[in-house]
C-alpha positions in Angstrom: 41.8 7.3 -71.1 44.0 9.6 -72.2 43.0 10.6 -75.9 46.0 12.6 -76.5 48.8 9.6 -76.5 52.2 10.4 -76.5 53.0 7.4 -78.8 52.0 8.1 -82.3 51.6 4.9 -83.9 48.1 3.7 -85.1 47.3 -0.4 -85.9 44.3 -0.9 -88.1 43.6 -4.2 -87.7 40.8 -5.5 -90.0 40.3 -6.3 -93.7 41.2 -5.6 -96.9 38.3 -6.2 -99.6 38.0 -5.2 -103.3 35.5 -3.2 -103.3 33.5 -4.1 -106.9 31.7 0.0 -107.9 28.2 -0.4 -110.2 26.3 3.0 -110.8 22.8 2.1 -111.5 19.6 4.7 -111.8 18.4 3.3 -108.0 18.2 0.5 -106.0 16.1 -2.1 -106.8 12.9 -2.6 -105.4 12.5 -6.6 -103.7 11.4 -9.0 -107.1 12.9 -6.2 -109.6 16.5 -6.4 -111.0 18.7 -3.1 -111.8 21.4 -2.8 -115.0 24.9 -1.1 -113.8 26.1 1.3 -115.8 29.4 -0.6 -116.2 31.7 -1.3 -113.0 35.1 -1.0 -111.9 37.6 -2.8 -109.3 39.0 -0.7 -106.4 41.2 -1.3 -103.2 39.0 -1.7 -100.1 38.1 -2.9 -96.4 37.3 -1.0 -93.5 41.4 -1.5 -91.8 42.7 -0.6 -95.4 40.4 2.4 -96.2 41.5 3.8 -92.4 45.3 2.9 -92.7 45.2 5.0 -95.9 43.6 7.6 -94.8 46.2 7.8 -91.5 49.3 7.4 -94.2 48.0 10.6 -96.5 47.4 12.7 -93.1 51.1 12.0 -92.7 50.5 9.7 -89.4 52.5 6.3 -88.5 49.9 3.1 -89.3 50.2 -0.7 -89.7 47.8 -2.4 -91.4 47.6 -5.6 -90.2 45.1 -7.3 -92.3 45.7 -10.9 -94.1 46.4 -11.4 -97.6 45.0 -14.7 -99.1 45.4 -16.5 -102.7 43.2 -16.0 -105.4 42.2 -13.0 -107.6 41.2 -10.3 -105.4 44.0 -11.3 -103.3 46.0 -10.4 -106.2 45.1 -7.5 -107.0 44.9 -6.3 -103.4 48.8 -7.0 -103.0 49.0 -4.8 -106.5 47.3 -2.0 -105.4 49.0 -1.9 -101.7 52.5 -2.3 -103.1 51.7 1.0 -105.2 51.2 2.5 -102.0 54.0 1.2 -100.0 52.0 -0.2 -97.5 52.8 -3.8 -96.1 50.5 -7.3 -96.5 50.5 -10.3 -94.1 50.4 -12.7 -96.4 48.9 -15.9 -95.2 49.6 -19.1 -97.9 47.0 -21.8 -98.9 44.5 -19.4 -97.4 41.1 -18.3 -98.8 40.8 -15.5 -101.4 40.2 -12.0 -99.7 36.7 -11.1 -99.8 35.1 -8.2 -102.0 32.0 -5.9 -101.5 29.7 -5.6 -104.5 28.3 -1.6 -104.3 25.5 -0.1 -105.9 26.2 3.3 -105.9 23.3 5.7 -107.1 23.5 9.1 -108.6 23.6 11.4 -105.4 26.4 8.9 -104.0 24.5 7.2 -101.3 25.8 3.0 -102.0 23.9 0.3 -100.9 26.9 -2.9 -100.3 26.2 -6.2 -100.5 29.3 -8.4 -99.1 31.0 -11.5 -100.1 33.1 -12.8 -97.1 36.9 -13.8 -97.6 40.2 -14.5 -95.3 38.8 -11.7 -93.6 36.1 -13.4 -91.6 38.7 -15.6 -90.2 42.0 -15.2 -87.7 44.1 -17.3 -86.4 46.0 -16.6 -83.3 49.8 -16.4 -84.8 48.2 -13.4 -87.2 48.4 -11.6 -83.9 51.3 -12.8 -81.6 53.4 -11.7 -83.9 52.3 -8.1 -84.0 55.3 -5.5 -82.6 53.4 -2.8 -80.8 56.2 -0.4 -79.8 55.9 2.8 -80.9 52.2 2.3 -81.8 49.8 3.8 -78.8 46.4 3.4 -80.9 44.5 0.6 -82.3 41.6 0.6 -84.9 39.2 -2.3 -84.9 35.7 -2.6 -86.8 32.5 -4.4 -86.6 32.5 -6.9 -89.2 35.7 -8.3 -87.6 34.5 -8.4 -84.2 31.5 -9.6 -85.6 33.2 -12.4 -87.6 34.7 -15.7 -86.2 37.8 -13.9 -85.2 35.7 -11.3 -83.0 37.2 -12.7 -79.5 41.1 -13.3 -80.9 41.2 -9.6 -81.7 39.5 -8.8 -78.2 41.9 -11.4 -76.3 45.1 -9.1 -78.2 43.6 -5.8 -77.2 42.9 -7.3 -73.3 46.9 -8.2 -73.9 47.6 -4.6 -74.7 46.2 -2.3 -71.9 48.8 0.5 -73.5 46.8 1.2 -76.3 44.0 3.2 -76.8 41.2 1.5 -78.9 39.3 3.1 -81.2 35.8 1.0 -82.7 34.0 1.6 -86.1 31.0 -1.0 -85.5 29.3 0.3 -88.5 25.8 -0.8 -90.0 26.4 -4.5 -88.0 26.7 -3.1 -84.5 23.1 -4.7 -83.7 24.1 -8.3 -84.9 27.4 -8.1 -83.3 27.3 -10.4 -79.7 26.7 -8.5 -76.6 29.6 -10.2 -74.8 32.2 -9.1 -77.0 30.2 -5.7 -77.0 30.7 -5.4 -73.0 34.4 -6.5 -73.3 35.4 -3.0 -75.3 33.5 -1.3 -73.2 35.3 -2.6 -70.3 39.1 -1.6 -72.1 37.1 1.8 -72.7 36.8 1.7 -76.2 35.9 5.0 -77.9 33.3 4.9 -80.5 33.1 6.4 -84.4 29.6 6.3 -85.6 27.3 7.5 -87.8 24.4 9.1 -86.8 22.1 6.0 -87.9 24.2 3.8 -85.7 24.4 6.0 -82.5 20.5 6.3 -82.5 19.9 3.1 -83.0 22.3 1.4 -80.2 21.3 4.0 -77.8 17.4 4.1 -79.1 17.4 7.5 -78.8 16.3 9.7 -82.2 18.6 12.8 -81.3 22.2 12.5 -82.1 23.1 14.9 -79.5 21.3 12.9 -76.7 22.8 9.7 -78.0 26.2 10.7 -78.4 26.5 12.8 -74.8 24.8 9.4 -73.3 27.1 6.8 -74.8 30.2 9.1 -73.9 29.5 9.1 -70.3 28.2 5.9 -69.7 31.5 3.8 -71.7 33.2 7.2 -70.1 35.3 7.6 -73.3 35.1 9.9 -76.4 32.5 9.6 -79.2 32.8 10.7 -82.7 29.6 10.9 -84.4 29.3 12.0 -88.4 26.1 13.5 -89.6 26.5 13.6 -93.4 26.8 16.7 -95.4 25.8 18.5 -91.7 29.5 17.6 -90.6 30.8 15.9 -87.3 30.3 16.0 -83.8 32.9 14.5 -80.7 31.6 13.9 -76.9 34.3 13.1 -74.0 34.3 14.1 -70.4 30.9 16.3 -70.8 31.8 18.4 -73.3 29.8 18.7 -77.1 32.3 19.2 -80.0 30.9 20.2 -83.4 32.1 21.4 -86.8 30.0 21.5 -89.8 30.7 20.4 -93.5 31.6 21.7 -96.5 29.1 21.7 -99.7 30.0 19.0 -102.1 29.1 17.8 -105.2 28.7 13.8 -103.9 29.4 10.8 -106.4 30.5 8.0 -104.2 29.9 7.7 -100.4 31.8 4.5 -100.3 34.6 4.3 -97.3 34.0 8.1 -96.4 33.7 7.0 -92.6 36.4 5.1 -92.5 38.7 7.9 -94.0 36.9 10.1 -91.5 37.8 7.7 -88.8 41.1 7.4 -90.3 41.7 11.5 -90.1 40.7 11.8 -87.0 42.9 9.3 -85.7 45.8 10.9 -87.3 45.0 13.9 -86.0 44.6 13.3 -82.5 48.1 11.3 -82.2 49.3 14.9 -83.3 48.1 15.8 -80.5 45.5 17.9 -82.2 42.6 19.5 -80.5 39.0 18.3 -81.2 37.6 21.4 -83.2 40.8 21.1 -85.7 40.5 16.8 -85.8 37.0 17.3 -86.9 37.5 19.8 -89.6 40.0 18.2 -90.9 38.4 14.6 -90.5 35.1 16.4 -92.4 37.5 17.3 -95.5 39.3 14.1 -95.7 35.5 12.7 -95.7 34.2 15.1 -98.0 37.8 14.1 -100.7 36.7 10.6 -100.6 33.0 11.5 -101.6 34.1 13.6 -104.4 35.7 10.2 -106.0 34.8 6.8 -107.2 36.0 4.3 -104.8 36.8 3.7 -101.0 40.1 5.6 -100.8 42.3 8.4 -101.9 45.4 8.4 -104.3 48.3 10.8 -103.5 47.9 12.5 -106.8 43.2 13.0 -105.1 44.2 13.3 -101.7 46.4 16.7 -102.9 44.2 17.6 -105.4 41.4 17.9 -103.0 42.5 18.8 -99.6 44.3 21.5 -100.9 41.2 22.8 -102.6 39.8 23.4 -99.1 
């Protein structure tokens, strides 16, 4: 696998959500109900929240992520046109789905989903997709997990040129083993948190886990660890670079803007030790503001505060 690809381009392929923000106090206990302090509407989905990320690090990205009809739809094709960033938009489809999360005072969010267009795929969604230029491809795990898991696997088994990178996130267990074995067989590389890598390698050191999983898939591992920063593991060798003291208020879509910076980076042809420092302070911005994503106007604000 060779992690430093000469062509630049990044897909995301995924979904695009509206993320639905409630502070409350804490979350509820099972039989006990919580008042939000008020909510607000912002742009989300795993594919989007990466794609973002990879536009404000000044890399190439296409979203590919479907656009139905219906109110979050809606604003969803508002909030990307603001951004300049393309839709596919798919007619007399479902609305696009939205994530309700309860966000508590130190950041931590507990989501609760409500599925959408982007549970489904058709195969034309695909077919059409132009790869030149593009040598990466982002996929997560709630669309592998979802009904279009094995058309997304069938286009990356069509596309041997490009290097896959896959965010399973909290579903990894509940996603089918097949389709599990099928990225590892293209090599996949893996971005996880430190929950995640434990608990598919049933290890309880991140370290162990992440050396383990790197040489066994024999690709490259990014693991994130929170406020104590990132690690990367590929061909033997540990990479680690620590994080920055924030002030958190909502931990919404930080790993995929991680994910998404460290994507960036590496079609640069950046080194490890410089993508994770700069992945940690694209992941520490996104904590420092309500919502899954960056604006131009955050994303200078804040990465130039570094």
């Amino acid at each position: 696998m060779n992690s430093l690809n000469n062509q630049t381009g990044v897909l995301c392929i995924g979904s695009i959500m509206v993320d639905i923000l409630c502070p409350v106090d804490a979350i509820p206990s099972p039989g006990q109900g919580v008042i939000a302090d008020g909510y607000r509407q912002a742009l989300g989905g795993c594919a989007y929240n990466t794609a973002n990320a990879i536009r404000l690090a000044g890399g190439k990205t296409r979203l590919i992520a479907p656009i139905g009809v219906g109110p979050y739809a809606a604003f969803a094709q508002y909030e990307l046109a603001k951004r300049g960033m393309d839709v596919l938009r798919i007619e007399g489809a479902p609305d696009n789905g939205a994530a309700i999360c309860l966000v508590q005072p130190d950041g931590e969010r507990t989501m609760i989903t409500l599925p959408g267009i982007e549970r489904l795929s058709e195969p034309y969604w695909l077919q059409s997709i132009d790869t030149t230029g593009f040598g990466f491809v982002e996929v997560c795990g709630y669309e592998i997990g979802g009904a279009g898991g094995d058309l997304i696997i069938d286009f990356l088994e069509q596309h041997p040129e490009l290097e896959i990178w896959f965010s399973p996130g909290p579903s990894v267990a509940q996603i089918d083993t097949e389709r599990i074995g099928r990225l590892i067989s293209l090599q996949a590389n893996w971005h996880l948190n430190a929950a995640e890598v434990c608990a598919f390698t049933d290890s309880d050191s991140l370290e162990a886990a992440g050396a383990e999983m790197a040489k066994q898939c024999g690709v490259a591992v990014v693991v994130t660890d929170g406020a104590h920063g990132s690690h990367a593991f590929e061909h033997g060798k540990h990479y680690y670079a620590t994080a920055h003291a924030i002030h958190a208020i909502d931990t919404t879509g930080a790993g995929d803007s991680h994910l998404g910076a460290v994507l960036a980076q590496r079609a640069k042809g950046a080194d490890w030790l410089s993508t994770l420092q700069f992945a940690n302070r694209m992941g520490e911005a996104v904590c420092q503001v309500v919502g899954a994503s960056l604006t131009d106007e955050q994303y200078a604000s804040l990465m130039d505060a570094k």
